[in-house]
Phi, psi and omega in degrees: 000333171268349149291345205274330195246311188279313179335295175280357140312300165289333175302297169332309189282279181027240138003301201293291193290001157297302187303310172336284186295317162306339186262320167287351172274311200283293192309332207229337184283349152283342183243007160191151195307157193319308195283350168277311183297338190292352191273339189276316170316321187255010174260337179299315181283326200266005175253356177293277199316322214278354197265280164353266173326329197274295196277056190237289180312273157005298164309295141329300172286359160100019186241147187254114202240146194251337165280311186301355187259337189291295200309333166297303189291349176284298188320319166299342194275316230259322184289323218245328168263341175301330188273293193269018167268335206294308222261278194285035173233011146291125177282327206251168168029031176323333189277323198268308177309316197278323176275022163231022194264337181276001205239044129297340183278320173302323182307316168287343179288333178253019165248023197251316193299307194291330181286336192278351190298257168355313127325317179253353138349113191237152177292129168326337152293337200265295184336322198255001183276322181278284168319331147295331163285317191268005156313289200297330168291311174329295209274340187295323162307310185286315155316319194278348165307301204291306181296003172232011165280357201251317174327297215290295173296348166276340170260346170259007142287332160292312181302315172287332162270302181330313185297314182293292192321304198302339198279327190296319203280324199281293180310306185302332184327285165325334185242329191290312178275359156280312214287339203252289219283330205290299173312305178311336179296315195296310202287307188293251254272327195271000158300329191281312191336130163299325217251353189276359161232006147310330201251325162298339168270353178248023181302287180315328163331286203287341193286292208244090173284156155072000202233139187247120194255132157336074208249130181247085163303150185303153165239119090046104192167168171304127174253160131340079163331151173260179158310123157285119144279162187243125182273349170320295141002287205261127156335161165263147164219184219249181178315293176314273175344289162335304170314291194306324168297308146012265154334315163285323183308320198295306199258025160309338200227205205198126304335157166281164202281157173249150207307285180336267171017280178289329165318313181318301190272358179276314215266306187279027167252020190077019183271151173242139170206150176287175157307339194274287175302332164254013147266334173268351135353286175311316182299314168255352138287347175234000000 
């Protein structure tokens, strides 16, 4: 990697200090001898080079000195006028001399490049240490992606059998309370029927001679809890007793009481029987 930087750097500064000294032996060498330009030409490059070389060393030791950088960047500047006086007082290729004037200033530019390099350099341990960290910042992004696309489908799927239950839950809701109302509807006209206890009584006739029995179909309406009794709590009675009490319950009122009735008022007034025994109670008082 550091060839990658000083190579064209040196190359250039070359390159430079070739052309530099070929443009002051041809430009001075028409108006004093060769060998005086070639010493000025080469005092130019060698005040190049030796400036150069001080802030390589400087660098190397980690320090900067800000005069050894002027004087450097003069000679390039000096080298770089030297280069465009040449190229515009040339009668042949002004052109070609003048698009070769830059480039002691690029030669120093890349080597300003090759320095900041250098500064920011890192050793093959921290290089491969920072590529471990930023592996590891990877798969760590990329695990937390895959968890919250998995999250993210486990909740729209949770989300989705829930909405079908409910929906599910809601038609039968919905079809259970067309199937009641429409039987209460049923239940309702035939409570109203002129003929339904004309017809329940004469069902009933032969079961219950001499006895009219009362029939009340559900009505559709809030119901009533009954009293939860402890039957531990309530005496036992006895047949006759049972009968008798019955009996009484039935004809408390004007009509007698209907079976539904008297149960009721048998159980809040705090007597116990089974279902078995106080319907057939009911059965031989009435």
């Amino acid at each position: 990697m550091r060839a990658k930087t000083v190579l064209p750097a040196v190359a250039m500064t070359a390159v430079s200090m070739v052309l530099t000294l070929a443009v002051v032996v041809m430009w001075l060498g028409m108006a004093m001898p060769w060998p005086v330009a070639l010493v000025v030409g080469l005092g130019i490059d060698g005040g190049w080079l030796a400036t150069l070389a001080y802030e390589r060393r400087l660098a190397a030791q980690g320090d900067h000195n800000r005069t050894v950088t002027a004087v450097g960047w003069s000679f390039g500047l000096l080298a770089t006028a030297v280069l465009v006086a040449h190229a515009l007082t040339a009668e042949h290729s002004a052109g070609a001399w003048l698009a070769v004037a830059w480039l002691p200033i690029a030669a120093k530019a890349l080597w300003l490049v090759h320095g900041l390099w250098e500064h920011t350099a890192l050793t093959p341990g921290a290089l491969d240490a920072i590529r471990g960290i930023q592996q590891e910042a990877r798969d760590e992004a990329a695990v937390a992606r895959a968890r919250l696309r998995a999250e993210a489908a486990t909740e729209e799927t949770r989300l989705t059998a829930v909405t079908e239950a409910g929906a599910r839950v809601a038609r039968v809701q919905a079809t259970t309370a067309d199937t009641l109302a429409r039987a209460w509807s049923t239940l309702e006209s035939a409570r109203e029927g002129e003929d339904t206890g004309r017809a329940l009584t004469s069902v009933t006739r032969g079961v219950t001679p001499d006895v009219t029995p009362r029939w009340e179909l559900p009505v559709w309406g809030p119901t009533e809890p009954v009293v939860a009794l402890s039957l531990e709590a309530a005496p036992a009675l006895s047949d006759d007793a049972l009968a008798a009490l019955v009996d009484d319950i039935r004809h408390s009122e004007s009509p007698a009481l209907s079976y539904r009735e008297m149960a009721t008022r048998f159980r809040a007034a705090g007597h116990a029987a089974s279902e078995v025994r106080l319907r057939a109670a009911w059965k031989r008082v009435a």
